[in-house]
N, CA, C and O of each residue as an XYZ file, in Angstrom:
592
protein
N     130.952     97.540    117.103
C     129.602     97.143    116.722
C     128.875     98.364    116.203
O     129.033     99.543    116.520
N     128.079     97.842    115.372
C     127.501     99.524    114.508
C     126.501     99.249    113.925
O     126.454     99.226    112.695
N     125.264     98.923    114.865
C     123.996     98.723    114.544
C     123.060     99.988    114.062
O     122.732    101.039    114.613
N     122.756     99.344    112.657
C     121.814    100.198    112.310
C     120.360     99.624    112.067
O     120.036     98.521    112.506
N     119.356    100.568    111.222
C     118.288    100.433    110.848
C     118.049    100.109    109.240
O     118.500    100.950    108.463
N     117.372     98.953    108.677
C     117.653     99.337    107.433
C     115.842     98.974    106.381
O     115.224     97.938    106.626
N     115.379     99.854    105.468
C     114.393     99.338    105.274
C     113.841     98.169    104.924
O     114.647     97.542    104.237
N     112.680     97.496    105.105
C     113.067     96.310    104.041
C     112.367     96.064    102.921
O     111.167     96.227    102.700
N     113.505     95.526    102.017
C     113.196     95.035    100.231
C     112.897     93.850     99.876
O     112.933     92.740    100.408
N     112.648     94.196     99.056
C     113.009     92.253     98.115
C     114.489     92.097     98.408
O     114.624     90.898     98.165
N     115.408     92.433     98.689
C     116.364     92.298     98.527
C     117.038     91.579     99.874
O     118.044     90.871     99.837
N     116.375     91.864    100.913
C     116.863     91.486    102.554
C     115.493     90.892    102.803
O     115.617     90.357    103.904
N     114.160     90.676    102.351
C     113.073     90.185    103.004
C     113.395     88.806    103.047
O     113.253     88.471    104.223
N     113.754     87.839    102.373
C     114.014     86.811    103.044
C     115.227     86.669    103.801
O     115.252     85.476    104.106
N     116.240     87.228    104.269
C     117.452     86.999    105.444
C     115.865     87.566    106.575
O     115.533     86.809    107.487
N     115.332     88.451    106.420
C     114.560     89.020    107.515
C     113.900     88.190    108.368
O     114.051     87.916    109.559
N     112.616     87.606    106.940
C     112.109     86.214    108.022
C     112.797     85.187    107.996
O     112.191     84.120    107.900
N     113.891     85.179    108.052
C     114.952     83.799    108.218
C     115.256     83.797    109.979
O     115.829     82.857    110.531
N     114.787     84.954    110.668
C     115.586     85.277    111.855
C     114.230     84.877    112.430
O     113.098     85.052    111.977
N     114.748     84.161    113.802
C     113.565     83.686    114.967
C     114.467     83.613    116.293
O     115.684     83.456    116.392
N     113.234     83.819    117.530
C     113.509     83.591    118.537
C     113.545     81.989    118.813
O     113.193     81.108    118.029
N     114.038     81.844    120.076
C     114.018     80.383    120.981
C     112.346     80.253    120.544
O     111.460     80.986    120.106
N     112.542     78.725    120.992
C     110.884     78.527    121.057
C     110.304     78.812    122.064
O     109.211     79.248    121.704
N     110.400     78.839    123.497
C     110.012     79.753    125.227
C     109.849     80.965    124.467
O     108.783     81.274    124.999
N     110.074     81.994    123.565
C     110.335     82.904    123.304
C     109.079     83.203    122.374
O     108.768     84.392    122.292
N     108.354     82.332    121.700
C     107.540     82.366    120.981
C     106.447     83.073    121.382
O     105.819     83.736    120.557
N     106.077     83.021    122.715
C     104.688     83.473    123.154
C     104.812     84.760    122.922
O     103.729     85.343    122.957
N     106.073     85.680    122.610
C     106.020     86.796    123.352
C     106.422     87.898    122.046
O     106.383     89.128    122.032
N     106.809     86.935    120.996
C     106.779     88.037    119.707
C     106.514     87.293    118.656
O     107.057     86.189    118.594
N     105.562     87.754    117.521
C     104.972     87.107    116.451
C     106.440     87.158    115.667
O     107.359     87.896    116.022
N     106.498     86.230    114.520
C     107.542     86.498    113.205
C     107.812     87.403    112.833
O     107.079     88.385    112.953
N     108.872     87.436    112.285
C     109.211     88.605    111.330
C     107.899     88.748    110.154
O     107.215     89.754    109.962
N     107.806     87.599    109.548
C     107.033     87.295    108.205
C     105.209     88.150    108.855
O     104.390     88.732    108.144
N     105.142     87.933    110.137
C     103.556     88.136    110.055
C     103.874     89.693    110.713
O     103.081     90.589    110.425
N     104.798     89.935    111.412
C     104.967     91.723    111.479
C     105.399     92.475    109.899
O     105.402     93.703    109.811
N     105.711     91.700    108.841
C     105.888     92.835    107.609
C     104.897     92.611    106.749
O     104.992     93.230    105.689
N     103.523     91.572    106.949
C     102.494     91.549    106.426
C     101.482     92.659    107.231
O     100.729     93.295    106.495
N     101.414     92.930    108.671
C     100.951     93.723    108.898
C     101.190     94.930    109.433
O     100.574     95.525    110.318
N     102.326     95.299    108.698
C     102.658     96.889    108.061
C     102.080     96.989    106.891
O     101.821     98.186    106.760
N     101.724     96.405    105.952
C     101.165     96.110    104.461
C     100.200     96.794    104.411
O      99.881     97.184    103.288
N      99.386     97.196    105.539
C      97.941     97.579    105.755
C      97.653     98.762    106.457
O      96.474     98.969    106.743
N      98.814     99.864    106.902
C      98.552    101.163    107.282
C      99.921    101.723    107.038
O     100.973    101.376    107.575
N      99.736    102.584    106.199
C     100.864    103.420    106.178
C     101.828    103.776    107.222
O     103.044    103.646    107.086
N     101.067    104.371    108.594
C     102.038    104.542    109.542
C     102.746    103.755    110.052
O     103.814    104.126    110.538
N     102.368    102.506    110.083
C     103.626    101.499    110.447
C     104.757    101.046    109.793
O     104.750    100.778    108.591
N     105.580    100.959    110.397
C     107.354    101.360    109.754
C     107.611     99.925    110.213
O     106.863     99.496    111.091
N     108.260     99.383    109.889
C     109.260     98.156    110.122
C     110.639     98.114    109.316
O     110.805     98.066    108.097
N     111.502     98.142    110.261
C     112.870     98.131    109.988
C     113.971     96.703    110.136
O     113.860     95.888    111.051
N     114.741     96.640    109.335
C     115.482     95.420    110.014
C     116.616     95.724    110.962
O     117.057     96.868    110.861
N     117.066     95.101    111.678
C     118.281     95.900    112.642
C     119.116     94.854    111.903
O     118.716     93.752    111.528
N     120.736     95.538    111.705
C     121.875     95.157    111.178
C     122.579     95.155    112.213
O     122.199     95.537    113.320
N     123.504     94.786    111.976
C     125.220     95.066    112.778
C     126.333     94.871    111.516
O     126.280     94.054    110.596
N     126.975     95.515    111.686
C     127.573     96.233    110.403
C     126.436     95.326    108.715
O     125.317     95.686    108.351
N     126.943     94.649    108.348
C     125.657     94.440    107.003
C     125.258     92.731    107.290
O     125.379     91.846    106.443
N     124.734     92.534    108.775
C     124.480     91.481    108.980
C     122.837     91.105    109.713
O     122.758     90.682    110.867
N     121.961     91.270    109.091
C     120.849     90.830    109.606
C     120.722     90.431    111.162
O     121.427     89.481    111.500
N     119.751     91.150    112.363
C     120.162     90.512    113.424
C     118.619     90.638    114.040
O     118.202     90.184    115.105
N     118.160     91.129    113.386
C     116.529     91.661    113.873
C     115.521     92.430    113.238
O     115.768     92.865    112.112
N     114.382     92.681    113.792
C     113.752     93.613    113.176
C     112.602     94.245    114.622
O     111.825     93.714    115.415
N     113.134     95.782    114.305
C     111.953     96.839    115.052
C     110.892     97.374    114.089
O     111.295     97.688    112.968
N     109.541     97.529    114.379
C     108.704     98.060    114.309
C     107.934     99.464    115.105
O     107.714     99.470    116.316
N     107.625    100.482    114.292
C     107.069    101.271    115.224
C     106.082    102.570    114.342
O     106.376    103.053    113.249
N     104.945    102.897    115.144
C     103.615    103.366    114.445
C     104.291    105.156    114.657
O     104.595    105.615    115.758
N     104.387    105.803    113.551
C     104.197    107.259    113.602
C     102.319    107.918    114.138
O     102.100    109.004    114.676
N     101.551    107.152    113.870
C     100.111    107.597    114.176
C     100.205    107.480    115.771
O     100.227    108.354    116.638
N     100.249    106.159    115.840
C     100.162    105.845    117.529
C     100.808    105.976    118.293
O     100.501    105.731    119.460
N     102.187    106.504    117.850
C     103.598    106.323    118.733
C     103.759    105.423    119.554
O     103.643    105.631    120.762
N     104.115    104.032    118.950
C     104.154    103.201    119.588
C     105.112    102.795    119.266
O     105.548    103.416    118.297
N     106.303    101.284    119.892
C     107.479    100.508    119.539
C     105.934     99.286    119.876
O     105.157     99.200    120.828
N     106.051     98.563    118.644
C     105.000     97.362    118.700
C     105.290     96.072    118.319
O     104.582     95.075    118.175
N     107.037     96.381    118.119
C     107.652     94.873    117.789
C     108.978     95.012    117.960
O     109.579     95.938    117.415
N     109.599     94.104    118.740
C     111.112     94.495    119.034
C     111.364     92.819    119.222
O     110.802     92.165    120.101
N     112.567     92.101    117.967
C     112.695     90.999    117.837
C     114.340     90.373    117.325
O     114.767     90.236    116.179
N     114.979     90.095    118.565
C     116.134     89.889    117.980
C     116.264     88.658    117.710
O     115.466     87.995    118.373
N     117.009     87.946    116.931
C     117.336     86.576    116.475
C     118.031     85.733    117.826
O     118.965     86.276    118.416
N     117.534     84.398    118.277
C     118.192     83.957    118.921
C     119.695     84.002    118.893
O     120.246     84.291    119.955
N     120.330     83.795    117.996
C     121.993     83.428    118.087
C     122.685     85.185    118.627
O     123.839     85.309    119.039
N     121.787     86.266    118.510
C     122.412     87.497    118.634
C     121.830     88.293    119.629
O     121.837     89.520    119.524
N     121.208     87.581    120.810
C     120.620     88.025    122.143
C     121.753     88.120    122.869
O     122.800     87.478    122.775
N     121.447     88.960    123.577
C     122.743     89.423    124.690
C     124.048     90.240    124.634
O     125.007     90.350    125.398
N     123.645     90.895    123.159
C     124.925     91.823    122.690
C     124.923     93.167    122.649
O     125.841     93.917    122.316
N     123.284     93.555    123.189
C     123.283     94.999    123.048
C     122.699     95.630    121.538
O     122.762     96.799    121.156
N     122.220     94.659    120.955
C     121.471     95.060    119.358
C     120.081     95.562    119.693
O     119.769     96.708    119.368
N     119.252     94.789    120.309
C     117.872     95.283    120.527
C     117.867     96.629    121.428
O     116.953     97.444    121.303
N     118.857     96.811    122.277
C     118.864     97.930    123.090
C     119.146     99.567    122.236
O     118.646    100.692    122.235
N     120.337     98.777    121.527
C     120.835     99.830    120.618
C     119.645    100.376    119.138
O     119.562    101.409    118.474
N     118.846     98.981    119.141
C     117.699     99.385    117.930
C     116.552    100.134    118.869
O     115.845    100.861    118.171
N     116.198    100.142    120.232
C     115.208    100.766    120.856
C     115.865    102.098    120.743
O     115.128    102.945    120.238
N     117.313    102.601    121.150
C     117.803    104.060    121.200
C     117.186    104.343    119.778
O     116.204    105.078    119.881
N     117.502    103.938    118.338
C     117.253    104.436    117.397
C     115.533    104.899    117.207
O     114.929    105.857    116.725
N     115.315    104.106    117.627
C     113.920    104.658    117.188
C     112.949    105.358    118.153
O     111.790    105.671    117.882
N     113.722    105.602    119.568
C     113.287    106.513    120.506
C     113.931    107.878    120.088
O     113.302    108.933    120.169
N     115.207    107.800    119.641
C     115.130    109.645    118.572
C     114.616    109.709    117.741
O     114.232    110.860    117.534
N     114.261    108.825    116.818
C     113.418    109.181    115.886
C     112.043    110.049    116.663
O     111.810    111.231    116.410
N     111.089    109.091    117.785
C     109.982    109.651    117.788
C     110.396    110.640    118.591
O     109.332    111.242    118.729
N     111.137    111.199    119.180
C     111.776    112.120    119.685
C     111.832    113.621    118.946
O     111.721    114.787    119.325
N     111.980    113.184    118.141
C     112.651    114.326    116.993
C     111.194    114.367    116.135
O     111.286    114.961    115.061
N     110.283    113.991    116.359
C     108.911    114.027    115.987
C     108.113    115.328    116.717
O     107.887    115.216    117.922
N     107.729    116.416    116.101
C     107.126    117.558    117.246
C     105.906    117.377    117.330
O     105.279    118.329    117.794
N     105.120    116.149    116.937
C     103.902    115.789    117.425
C     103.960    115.349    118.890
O     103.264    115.936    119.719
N     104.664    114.466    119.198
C     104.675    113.618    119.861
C     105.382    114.000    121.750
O     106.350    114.659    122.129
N     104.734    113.514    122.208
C     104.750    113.904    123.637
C     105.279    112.217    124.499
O     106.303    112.089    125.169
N     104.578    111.463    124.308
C     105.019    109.777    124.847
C     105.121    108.824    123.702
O     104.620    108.941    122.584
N     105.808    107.926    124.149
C     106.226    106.813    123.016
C     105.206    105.215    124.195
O     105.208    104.661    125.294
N     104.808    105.225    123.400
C     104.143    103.794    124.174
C     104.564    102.515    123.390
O     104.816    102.517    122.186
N     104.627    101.127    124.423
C     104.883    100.151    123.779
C     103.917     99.259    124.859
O     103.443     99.673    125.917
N     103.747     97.645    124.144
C     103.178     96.851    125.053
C     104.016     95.134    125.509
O     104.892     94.571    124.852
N     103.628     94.841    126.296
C     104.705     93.603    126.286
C     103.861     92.492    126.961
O     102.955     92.851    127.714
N     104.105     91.040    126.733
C     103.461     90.160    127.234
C     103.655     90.194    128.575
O     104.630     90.873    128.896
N     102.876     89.536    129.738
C     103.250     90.335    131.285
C     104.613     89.564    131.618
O     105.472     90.120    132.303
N     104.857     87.783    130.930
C     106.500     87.099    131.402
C     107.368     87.578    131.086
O     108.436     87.349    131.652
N     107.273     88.427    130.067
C     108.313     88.475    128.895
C     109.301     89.700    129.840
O     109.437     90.919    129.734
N     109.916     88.567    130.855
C     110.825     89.726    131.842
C     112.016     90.317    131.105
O     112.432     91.247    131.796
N     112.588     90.211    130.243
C     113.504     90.857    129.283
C     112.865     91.744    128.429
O     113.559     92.653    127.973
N     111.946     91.695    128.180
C     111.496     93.333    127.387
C     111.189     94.169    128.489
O     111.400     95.381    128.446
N     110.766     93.670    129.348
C     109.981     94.476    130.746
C     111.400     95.030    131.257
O     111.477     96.244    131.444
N     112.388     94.327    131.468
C     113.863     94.921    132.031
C     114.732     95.686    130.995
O     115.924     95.766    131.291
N     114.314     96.293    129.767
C     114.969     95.912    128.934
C     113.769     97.882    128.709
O     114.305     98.981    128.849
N     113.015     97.787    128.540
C     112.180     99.100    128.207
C     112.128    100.060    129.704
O     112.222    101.284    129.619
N     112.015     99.564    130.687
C     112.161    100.188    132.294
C     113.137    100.604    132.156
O     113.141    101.756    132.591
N     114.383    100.221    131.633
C     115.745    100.399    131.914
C     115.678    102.001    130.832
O     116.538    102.875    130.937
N     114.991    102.054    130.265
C     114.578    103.614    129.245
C     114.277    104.307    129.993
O     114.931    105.349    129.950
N     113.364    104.255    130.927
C     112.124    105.056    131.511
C     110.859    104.533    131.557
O     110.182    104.934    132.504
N     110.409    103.850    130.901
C     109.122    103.558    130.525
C     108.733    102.724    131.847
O     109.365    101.889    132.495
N     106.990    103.469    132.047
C     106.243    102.762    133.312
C     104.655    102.302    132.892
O     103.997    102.738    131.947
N     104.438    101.753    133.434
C     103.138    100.921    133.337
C     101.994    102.268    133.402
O     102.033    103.265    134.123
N     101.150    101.934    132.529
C     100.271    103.064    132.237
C      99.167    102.730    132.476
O      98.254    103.493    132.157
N      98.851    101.357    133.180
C      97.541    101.167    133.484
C      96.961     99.879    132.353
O      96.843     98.778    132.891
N      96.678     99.935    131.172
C      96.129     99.856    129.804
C      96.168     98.146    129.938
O      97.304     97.809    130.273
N      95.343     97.088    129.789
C      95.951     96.148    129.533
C      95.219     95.768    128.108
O      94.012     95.973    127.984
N      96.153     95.093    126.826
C      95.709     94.977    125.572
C      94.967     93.866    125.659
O      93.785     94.084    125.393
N      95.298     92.399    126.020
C      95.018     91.497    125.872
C      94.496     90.868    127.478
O      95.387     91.006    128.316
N      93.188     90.201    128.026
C      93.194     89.138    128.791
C      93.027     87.803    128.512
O      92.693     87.403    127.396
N      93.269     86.984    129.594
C      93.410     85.650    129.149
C      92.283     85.176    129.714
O      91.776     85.883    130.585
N      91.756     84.137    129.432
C      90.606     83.397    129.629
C      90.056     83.392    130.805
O      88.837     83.516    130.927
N      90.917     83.240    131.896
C      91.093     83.509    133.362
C      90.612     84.689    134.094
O      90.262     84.780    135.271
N      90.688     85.975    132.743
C      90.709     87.381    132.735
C      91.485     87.914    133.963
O      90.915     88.631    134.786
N      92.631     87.604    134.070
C      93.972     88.333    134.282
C      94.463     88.850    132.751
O      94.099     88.719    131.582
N      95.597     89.565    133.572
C      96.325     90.461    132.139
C      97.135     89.354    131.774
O      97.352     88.366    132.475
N      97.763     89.680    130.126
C      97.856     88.927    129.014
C      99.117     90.211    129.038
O     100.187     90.187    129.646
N      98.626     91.157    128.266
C      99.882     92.021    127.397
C      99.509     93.213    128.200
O      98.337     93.310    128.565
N     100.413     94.175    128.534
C     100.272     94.778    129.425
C     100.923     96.492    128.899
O     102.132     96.534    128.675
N     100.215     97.641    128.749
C     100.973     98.631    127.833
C     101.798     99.561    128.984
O     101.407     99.647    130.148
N     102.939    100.204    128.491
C     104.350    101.162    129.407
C     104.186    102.516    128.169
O     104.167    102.403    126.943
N     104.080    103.822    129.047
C     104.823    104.735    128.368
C     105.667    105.601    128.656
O     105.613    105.912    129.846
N     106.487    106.168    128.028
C     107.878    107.146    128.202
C     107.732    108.092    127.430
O     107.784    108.075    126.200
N     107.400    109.603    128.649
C     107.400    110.803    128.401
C     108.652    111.061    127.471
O     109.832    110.932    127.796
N     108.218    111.397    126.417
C     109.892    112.302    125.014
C     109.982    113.615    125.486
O     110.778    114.403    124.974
């Protein structure tokens, strides 16, 4: 398996938003289509597609300004193989290899127990921060960061 990163074109943008989660899965990451519309609107945000050898399987996002991972989305049919894990290593050397940068922060919906098991398993700990509350005003999305 030989997952990489790849930018995206006209050329792969539609295989890109062709890829979706389960529907349970919905609450917890927007589309492909509405994460590469809003990279459109600040330079520092990067969005990548994740491959496995030249096969579309996902797409990561992540802010050079904010140092953040702010979208991590694998395709239902290709959960459970080690792609999203292997696309988080990539882009934790990247901000790594960044000499600005001191923590990488990300945020996650509070169910969404597979990103939560899935970013812990890095290092990353709860930083306090919550992005979103819900009507109830309990936490909604909840932010983790990991000292680089």
């Amino acid at each position: 398996m030989s997952v990489t990163l790849k930018d995206i074109t006209q050329e792969n943008f539609e295989e890109l938003i062709s890829l979706f989660v389960d529907q349970e899965q919905e609450q917890f990451v927007a589309s492909n289509l509405y994460t590469i519309a809003q990279m459109q609107f600040k330079e520092e945000k990067i969005a990548k597609g994740v491959y496995v050898d030249e096969k579309a399987v996902g797409l990561i996002a992540y802010d050079l300004e904010d140092y953040d991972i702010w979208r991590l989305m694998i395709d239902a049919r290709f959960q459970g193989n080690g792609y999203g894990r292997k696309a988080m290593e990539i882009v934790l050397d990247i901000l790594r290899k960044d000499s600005r940068l001191e923590t990488a922060r990300t945020s996650i919906v509070v169910e969404n127990v597979a990103m939560r098991n899935l970013i812990v398993s890095f290092g990353f700990k709860e930083n306090g921060k919550v992005h979103r509350y819900r009507d109830d005003g309990e936490p909604d999305e909840i932010e983790f960061e990991l000292d680089l």
